[in-house]
mmJSON file of the N, C-alpha and C atoms, coordinates in Angstrom:
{"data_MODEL":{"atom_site":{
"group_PDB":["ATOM","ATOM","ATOM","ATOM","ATOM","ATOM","ATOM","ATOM","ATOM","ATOM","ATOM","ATOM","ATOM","ATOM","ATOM","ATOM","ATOM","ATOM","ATOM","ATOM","ATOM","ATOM","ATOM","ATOM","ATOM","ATOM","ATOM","ATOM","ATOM","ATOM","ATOM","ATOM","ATOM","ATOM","ATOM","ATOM","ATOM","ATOM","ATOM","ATOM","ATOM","ATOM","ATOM","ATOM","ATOM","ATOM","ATOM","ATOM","ATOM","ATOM","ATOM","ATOM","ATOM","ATOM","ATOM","ATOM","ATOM","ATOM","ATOM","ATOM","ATOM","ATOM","ATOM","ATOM","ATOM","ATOM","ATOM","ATOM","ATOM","ATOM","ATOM","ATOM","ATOM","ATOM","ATOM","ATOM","ATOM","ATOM","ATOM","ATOM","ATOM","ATOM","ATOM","ATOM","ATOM","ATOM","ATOM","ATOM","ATOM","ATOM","ATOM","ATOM","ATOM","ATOM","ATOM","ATOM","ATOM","ATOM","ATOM","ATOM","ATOM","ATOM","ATOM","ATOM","ATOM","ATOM","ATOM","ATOM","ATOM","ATOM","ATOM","ATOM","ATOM","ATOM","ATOM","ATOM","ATOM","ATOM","ATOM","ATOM","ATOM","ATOM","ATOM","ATOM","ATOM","ATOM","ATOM","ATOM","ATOM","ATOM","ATOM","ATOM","ATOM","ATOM","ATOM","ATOM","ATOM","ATOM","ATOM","ATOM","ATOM","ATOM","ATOM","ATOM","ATOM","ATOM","ATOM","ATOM","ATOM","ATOM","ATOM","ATOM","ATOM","ATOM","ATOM","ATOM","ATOM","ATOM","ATOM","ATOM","ATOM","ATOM","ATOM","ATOM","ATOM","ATOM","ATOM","ATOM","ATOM","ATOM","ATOM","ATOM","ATOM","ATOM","ATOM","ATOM","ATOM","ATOM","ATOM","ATOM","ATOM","ATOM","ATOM","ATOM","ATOM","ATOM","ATOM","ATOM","ATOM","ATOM","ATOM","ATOM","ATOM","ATOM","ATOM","ATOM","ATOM","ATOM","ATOM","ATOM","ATOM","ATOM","ATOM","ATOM","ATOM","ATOM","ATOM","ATOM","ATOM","ATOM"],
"id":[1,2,3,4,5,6,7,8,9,10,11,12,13,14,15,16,17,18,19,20,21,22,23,24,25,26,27,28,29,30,31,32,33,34,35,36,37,38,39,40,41,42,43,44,45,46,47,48,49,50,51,52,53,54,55,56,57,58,59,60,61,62,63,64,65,66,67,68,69,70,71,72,73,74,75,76,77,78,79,80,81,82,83,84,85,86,87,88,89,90,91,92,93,94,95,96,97,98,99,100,101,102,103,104,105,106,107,108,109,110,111,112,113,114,115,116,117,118,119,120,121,122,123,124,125,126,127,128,129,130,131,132,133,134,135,136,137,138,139,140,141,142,143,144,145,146,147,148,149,150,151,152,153,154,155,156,157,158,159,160,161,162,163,164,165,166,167,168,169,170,171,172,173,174,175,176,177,178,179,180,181,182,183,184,185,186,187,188,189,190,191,192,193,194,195,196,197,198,199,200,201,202,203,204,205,206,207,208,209,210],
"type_symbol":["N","C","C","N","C","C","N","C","C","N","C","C","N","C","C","N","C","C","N","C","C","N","C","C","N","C","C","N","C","C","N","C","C","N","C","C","N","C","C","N","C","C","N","C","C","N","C","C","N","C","C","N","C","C","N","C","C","N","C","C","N","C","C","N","C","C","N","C","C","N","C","C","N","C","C","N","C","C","N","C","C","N","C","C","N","C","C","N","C","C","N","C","C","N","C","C","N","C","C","N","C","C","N","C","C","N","C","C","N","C","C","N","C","C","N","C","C","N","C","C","N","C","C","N","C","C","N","C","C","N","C","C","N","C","C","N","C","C","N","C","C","N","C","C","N","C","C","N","C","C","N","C","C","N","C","C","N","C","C","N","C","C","N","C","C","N","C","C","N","C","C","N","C","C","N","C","C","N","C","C","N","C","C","N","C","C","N","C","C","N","C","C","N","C","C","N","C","C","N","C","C","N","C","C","N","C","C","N","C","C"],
"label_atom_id":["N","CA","C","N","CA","C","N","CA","C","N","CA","C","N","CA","C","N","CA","C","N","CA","C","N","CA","C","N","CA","C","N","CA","C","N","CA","C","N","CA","C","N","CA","C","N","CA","C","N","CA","C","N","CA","C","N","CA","C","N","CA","C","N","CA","C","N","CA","C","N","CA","C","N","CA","C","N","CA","C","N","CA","C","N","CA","C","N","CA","C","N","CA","C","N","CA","C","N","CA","C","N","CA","C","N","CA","C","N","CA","C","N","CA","C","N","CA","C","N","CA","C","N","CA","C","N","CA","C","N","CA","C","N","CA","C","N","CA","C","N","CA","C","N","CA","C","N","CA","C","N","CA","C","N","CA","C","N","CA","C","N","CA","C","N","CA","C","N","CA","C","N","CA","C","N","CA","C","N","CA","C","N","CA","C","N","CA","C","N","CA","C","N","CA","C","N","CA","C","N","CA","C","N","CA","C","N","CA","C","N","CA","C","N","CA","C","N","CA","C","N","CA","C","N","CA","C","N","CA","C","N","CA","C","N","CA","C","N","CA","C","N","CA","C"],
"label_alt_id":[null,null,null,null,null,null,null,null,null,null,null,null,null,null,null,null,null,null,null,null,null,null,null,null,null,null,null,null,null,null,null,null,null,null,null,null,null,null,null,null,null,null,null,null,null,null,null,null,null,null,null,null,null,null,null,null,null,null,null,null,null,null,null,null,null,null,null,null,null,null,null,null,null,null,null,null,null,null,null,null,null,null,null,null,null,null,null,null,null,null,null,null,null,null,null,null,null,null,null,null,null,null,null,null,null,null,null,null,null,null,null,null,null,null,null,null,null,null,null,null,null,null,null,null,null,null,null,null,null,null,null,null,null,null,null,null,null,null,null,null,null,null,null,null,null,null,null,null,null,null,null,null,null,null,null,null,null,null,null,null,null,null,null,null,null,null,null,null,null,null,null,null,null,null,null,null,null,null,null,null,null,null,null,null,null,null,null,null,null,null,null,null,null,null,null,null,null,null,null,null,null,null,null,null,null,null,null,null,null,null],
"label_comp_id":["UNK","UNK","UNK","UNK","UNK","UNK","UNK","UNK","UNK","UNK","UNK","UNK","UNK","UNK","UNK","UNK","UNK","UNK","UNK","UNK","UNK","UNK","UNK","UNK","UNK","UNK","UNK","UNK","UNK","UNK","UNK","UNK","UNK","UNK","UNK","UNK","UNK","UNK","UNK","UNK","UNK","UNK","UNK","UNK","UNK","UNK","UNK","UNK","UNK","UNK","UNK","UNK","UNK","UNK","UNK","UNK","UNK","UNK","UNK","UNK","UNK","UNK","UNK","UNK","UNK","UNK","UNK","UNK","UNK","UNK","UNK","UNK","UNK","UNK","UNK","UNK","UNK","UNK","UNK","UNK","UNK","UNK","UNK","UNK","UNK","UNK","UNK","UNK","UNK","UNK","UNK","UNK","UNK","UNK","UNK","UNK","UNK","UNK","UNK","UNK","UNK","UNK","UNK","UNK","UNK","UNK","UNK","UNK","UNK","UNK","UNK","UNK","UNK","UNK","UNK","UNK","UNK","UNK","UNK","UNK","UNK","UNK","UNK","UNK","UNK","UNK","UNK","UNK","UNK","UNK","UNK","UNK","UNK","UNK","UNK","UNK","UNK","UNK","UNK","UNK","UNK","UNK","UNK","UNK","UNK","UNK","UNK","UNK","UNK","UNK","UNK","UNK","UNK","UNK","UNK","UNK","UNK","UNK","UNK","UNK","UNK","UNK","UNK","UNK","UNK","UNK","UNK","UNK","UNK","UNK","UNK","UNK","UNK","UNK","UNK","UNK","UNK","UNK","UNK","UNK","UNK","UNK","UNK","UNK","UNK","UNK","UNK","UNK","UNK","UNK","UNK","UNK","UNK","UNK","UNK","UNK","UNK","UNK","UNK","UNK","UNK","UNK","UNK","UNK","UNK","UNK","UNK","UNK","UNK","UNK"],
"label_asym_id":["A","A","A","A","A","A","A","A","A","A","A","A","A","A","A","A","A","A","A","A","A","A","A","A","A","A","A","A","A","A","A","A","A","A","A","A","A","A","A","A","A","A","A","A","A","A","A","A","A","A","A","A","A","A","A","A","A","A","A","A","A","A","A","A","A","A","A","A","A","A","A","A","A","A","A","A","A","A","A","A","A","A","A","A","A","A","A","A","A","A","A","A","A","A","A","A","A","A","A","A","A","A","A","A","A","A","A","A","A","A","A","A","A","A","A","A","A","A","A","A","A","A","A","A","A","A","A","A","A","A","A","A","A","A","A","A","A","A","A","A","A","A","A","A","A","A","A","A","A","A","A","A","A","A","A","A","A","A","A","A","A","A","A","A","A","A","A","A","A","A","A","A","A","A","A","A","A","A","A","A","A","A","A","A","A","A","A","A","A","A","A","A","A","A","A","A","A","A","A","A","A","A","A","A","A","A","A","A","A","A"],
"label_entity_id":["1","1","1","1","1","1","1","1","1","1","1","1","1","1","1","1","1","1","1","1","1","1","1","1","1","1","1","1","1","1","1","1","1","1","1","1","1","1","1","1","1","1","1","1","1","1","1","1","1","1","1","1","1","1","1","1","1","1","1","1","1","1","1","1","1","1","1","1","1","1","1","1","1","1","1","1","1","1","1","1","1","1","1","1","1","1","1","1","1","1","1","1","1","1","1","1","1","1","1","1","1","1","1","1","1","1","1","1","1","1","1","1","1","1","1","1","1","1","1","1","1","1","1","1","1","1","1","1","1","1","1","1","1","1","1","1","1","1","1","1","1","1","1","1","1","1","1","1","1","1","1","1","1","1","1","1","1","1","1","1","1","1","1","1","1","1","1","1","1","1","1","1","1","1","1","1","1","1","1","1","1","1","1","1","1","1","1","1","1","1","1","1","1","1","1","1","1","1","1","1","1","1","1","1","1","1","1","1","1","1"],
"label_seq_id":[1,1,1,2,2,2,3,3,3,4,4,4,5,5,5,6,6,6,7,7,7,8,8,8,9,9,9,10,10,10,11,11,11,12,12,12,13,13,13,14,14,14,15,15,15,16,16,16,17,17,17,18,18,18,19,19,19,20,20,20,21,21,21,22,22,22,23,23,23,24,24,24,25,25,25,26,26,26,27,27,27,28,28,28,29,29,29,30,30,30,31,31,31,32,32,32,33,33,33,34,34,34,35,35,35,36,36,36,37,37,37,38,38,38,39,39,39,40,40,40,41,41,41,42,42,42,43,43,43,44,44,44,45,45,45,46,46,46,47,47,47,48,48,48,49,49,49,50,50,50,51,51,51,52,52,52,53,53,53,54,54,54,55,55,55,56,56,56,57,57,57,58,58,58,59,59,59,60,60,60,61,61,61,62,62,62,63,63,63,64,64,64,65,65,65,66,66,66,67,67,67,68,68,68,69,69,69,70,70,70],
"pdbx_PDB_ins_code":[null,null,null,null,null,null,null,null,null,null,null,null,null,null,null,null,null,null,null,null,null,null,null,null,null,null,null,null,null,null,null,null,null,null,null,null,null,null,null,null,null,null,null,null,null,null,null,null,null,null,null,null,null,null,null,null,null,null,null,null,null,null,null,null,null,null,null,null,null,null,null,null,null,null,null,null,null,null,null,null,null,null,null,null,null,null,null,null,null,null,null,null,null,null,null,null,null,null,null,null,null,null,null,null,null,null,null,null,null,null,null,null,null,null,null,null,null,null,null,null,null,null,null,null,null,null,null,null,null,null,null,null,null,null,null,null,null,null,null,null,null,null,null,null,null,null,null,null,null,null,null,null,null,null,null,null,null,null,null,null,null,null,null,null,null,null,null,null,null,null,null,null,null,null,null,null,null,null,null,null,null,null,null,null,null,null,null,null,null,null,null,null,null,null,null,null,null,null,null,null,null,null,null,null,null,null,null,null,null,null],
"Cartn_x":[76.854,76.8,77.482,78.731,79.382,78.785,78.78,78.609,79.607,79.309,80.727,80.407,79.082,79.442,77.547,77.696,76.634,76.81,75.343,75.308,74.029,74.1,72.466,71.302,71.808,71.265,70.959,71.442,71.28,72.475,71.917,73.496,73.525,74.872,74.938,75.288,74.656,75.485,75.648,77.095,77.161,77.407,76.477,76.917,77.305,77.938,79.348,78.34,77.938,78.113,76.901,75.765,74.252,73.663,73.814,72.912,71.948,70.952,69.831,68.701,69.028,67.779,68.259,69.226,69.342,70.307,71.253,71.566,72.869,73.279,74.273,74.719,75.905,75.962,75.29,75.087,74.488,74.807,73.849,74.132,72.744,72.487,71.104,71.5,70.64,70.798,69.227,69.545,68.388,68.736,67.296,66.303,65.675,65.885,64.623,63.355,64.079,62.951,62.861,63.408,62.697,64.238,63.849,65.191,64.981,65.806,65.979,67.207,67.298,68.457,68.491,69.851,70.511,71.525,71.061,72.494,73.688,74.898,76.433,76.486,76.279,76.445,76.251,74.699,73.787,72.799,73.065,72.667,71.17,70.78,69.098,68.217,67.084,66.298,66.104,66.379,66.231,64.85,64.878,63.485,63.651,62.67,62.566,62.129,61.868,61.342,61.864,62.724,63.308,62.778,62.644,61.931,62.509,62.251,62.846,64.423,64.196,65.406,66.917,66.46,67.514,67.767,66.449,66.847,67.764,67.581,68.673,70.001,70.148,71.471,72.258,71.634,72.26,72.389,71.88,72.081,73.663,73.567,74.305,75.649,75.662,76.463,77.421,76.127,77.191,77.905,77.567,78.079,79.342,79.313,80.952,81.983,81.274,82.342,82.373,83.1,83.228,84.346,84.357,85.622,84.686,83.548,82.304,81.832,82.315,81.804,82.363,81.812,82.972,83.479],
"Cartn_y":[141.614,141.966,140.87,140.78,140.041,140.059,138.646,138.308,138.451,139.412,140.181,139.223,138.972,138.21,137.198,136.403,135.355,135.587,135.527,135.903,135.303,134.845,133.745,133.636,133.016,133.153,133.956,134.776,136.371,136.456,136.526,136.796,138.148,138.916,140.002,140.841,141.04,141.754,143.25,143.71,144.792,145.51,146.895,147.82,149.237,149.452,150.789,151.347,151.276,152.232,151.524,151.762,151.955,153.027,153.541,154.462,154.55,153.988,153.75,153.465,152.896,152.688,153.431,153.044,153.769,155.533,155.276,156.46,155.965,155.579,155.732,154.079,153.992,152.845,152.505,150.827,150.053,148.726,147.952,146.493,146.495,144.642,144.584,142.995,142.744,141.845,140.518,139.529,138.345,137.215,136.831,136.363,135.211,133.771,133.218,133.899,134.036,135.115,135.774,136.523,138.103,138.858,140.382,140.745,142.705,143.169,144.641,145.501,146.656,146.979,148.418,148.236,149.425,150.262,151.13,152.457,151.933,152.004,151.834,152.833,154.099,155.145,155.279,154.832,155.284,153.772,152.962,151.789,151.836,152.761,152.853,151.867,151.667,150.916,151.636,151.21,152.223,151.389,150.03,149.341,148.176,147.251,146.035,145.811,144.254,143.714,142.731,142.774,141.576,141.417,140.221,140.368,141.429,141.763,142.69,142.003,141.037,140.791,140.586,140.334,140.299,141.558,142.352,143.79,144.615,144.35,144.855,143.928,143.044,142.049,142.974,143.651,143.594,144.817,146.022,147.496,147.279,146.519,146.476,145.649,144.972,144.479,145.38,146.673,147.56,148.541,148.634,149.554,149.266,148.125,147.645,146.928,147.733,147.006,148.959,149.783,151.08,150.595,149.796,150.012,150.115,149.584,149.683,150.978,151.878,153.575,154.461,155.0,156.36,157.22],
"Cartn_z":[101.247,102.639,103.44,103.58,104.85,105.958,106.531,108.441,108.834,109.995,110.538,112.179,112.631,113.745,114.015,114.757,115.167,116.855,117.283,118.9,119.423,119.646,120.571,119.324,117.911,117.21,115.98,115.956,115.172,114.486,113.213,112.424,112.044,112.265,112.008,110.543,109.368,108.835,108.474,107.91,107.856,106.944,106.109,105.458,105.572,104.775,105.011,104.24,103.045,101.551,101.321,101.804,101.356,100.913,99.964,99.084,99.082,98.772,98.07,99.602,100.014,101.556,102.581,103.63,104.81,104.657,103.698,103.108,104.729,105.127,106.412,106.364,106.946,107.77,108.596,108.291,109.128,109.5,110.276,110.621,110.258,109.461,109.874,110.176,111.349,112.353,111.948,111.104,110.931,112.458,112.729,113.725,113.24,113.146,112.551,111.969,110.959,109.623,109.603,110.821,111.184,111.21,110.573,110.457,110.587,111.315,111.878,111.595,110.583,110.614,111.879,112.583,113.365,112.641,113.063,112.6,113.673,112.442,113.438,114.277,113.937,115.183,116.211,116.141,117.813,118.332,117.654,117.596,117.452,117.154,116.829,115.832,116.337,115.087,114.364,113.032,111.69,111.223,110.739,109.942,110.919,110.562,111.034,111.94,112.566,113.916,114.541,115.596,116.343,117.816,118.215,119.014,120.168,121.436,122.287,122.678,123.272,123.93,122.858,121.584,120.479,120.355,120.43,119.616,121.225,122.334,123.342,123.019,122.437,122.319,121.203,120.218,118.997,119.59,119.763,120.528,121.188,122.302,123.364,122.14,121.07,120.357,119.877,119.315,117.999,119.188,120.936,121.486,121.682,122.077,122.372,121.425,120.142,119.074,118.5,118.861,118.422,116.78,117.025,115.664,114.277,114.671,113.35,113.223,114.133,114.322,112.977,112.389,111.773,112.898],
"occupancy":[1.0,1.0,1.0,1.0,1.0,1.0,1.0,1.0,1.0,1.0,1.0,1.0,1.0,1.0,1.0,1.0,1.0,1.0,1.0,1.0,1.0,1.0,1.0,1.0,1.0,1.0,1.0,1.0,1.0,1.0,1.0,1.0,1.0,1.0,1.0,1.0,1.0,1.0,1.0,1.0,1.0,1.0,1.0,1.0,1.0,1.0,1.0,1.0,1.0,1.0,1.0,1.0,1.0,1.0,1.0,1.0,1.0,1.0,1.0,1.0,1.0,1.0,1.0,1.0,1.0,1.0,1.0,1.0,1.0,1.0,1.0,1.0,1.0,1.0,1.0,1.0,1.0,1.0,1.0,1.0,1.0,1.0,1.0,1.0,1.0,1.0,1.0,1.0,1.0,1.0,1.0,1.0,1.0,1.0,1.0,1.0,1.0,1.0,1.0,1.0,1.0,1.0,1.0,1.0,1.0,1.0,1.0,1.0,1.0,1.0,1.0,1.0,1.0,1.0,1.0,1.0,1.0,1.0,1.0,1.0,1.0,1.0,1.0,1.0,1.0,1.0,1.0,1.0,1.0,1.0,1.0,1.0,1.0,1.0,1.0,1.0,1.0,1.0,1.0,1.0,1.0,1.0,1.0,1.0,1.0,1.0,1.0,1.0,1.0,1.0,1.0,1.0,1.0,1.0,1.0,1.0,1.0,1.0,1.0,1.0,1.0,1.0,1.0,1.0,1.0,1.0,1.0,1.0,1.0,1.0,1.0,1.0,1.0,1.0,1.0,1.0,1.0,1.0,1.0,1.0,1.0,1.0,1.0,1.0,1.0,1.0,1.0,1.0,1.0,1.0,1.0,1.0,1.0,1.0,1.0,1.0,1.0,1.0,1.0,1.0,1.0,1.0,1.0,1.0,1.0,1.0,1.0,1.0,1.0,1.0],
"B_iso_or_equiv":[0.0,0.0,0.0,0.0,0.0,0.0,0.0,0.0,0.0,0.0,0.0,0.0,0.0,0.0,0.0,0.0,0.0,0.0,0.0,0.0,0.0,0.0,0.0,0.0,0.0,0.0,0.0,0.0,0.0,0.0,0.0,0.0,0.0,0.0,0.0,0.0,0.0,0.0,0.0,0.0,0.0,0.0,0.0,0.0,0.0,0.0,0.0,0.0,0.0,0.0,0.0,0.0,0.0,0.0,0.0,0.0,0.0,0.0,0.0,0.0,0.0,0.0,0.0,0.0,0.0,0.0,0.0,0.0,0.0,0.0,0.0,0.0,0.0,0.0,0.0,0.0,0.0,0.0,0.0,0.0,0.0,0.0,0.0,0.0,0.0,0.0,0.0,0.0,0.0,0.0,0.0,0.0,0.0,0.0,0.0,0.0,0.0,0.0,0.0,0.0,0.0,0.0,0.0,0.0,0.0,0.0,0.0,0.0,0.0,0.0,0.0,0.0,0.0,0.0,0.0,0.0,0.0,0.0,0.0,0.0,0.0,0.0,0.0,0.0,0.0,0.0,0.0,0.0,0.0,0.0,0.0,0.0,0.0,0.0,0.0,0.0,0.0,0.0,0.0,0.0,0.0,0.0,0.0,0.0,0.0,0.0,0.0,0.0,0.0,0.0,0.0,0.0,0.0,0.0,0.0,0.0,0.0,0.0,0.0,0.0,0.0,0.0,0.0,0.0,0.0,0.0,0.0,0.0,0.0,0.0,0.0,0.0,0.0,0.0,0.0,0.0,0.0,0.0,0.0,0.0,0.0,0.0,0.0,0.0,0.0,0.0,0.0,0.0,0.0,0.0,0.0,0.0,0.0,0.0,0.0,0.0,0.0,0.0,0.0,0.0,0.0,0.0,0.0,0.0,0.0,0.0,0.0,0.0,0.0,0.0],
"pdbx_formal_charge":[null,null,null,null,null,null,null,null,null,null,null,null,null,null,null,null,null,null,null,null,null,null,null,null,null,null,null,null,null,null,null,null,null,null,null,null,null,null,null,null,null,null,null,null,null,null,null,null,null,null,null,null,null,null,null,null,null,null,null,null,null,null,null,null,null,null,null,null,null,null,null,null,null,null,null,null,null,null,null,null,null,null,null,null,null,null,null,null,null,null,null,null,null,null,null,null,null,null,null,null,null,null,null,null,null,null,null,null,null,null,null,null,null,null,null,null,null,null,null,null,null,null,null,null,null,null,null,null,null,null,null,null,null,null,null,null,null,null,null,null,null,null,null,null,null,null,null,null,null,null,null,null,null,null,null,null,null,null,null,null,null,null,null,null,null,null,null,null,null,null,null,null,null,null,null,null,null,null,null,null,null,null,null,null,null,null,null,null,null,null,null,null,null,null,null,null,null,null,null,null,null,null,null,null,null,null,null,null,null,null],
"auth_seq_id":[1,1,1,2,2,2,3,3,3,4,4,4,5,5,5,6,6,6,7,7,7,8,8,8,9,9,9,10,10,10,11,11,11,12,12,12,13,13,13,14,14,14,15,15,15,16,16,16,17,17,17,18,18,18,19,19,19,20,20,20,21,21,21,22,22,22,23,23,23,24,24,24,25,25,25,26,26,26,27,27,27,28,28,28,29,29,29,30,30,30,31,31,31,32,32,32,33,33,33,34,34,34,35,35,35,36,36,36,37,37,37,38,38,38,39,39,39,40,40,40,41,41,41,42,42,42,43,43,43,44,44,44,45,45,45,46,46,46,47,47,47,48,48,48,49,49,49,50,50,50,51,51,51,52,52,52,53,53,53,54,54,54,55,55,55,56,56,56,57,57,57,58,58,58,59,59,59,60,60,60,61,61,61,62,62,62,63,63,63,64,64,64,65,65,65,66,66,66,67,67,67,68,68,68,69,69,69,70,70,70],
"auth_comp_id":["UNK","UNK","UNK","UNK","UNK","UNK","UNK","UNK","UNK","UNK","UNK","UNK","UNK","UNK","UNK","UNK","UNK","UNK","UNK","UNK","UNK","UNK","UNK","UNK","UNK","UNK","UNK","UNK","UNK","UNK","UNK","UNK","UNK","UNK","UNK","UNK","UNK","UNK","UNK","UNK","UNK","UNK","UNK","UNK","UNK","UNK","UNK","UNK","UNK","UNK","UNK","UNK","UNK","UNK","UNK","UNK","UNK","UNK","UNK","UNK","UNK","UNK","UNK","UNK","UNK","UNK","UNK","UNK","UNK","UNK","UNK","UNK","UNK","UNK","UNK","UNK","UNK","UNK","UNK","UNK","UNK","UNK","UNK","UNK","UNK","UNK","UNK","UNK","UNK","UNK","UNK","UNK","UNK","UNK","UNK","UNK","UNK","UNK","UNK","UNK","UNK","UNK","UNK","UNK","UNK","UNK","UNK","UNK","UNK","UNK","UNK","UNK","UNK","UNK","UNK","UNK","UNK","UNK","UNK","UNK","UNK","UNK","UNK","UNK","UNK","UNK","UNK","UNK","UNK","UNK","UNK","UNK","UNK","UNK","UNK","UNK","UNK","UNK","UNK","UNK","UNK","UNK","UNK","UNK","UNK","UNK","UNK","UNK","UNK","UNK","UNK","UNK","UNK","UNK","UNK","UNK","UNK","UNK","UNK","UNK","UNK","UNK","UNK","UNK","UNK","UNK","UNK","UNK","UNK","UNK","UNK","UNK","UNK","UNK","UNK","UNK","UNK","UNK","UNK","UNK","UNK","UNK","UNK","UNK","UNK","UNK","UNK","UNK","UNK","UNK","UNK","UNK","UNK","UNK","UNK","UNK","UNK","UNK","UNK","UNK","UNK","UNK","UNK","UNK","UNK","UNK","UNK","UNK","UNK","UNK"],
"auth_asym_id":["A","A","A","A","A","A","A","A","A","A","A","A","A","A","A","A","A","A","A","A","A","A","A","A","A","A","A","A","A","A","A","A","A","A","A","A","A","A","A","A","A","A","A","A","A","A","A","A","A","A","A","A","A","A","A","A","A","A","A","A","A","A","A","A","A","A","A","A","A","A","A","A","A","A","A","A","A","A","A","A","A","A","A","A","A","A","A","A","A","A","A","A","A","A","A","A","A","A","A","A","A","A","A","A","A","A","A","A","A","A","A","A","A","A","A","A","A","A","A","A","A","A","A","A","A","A","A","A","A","A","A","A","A","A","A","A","A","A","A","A","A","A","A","A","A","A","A","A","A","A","A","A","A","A","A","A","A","A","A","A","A","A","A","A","A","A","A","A","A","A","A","A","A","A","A","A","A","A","A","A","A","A","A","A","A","A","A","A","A","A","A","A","A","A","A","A","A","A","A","A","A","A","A","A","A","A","A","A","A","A"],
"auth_atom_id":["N","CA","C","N","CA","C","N","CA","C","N","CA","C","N","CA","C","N","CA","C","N","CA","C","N","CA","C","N","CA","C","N","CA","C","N","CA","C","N","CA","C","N","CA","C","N","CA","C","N","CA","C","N","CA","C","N","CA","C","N","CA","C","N","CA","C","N","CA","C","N","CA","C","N","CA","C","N","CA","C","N","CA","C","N","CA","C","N","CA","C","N","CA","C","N","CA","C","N","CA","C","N","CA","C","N","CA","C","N","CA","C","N","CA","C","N","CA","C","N","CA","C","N","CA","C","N","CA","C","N","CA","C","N","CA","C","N","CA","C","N","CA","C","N","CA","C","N","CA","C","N","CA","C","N","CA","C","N","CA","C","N","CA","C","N","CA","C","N","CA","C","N","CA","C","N","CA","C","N","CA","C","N","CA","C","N","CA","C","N","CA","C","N","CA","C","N","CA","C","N","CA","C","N","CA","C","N","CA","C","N","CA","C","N","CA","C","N","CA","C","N","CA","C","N","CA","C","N","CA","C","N","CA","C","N","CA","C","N","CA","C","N","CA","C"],
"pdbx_PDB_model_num":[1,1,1,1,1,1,1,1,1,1,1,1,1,1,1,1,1,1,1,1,1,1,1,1,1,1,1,1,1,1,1,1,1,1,1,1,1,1,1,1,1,1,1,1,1,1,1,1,1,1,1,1,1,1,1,1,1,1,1,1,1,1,1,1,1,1,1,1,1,1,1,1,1,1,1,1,1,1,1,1,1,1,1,1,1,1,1,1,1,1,1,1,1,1,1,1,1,1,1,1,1,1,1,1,1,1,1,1,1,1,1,1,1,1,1,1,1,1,1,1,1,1,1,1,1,1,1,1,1,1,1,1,1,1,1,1,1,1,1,1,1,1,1,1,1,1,1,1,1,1,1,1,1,1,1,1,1,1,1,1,1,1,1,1,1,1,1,1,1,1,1,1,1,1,1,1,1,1,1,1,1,1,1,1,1,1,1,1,1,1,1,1,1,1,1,1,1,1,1,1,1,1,1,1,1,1,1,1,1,1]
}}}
């Protein structure tokens, strides 16, 4: 799983070709320990827990990076 980007802490990484858990593309975004994956599509929480204001950072992240979209 490549880090595709770092943002007030939060490292981002990203999978294309997850089978086996989310079944879709995703990002999952680690927090000092704590870690949340989003769907690339709709930027939704799929699993995990970040605190609020990370989890609006990383939302508002995958919106304005469309090139991570199918």
């Amino acid at each position: 799983m490549p880090a595709i980007s770092m943002l007030y802490g939060i490292i981002f990484y990203i999978y294309f070709f997850d089978d086996e858990r989310q079944k879709l593309p995703h990002i999952h975004g680690k927090y000092q320990g704590a870690e949340a994956v989003f769907s690339i599509n709709d930027a939704s929480l799929l699993t995990g827990d970040l605190p609020v204001s990370r989890t609006r950072l990383m939302q508002a992240w995958i919106e304005i990076h469309p090139e991570f979209k199918n």
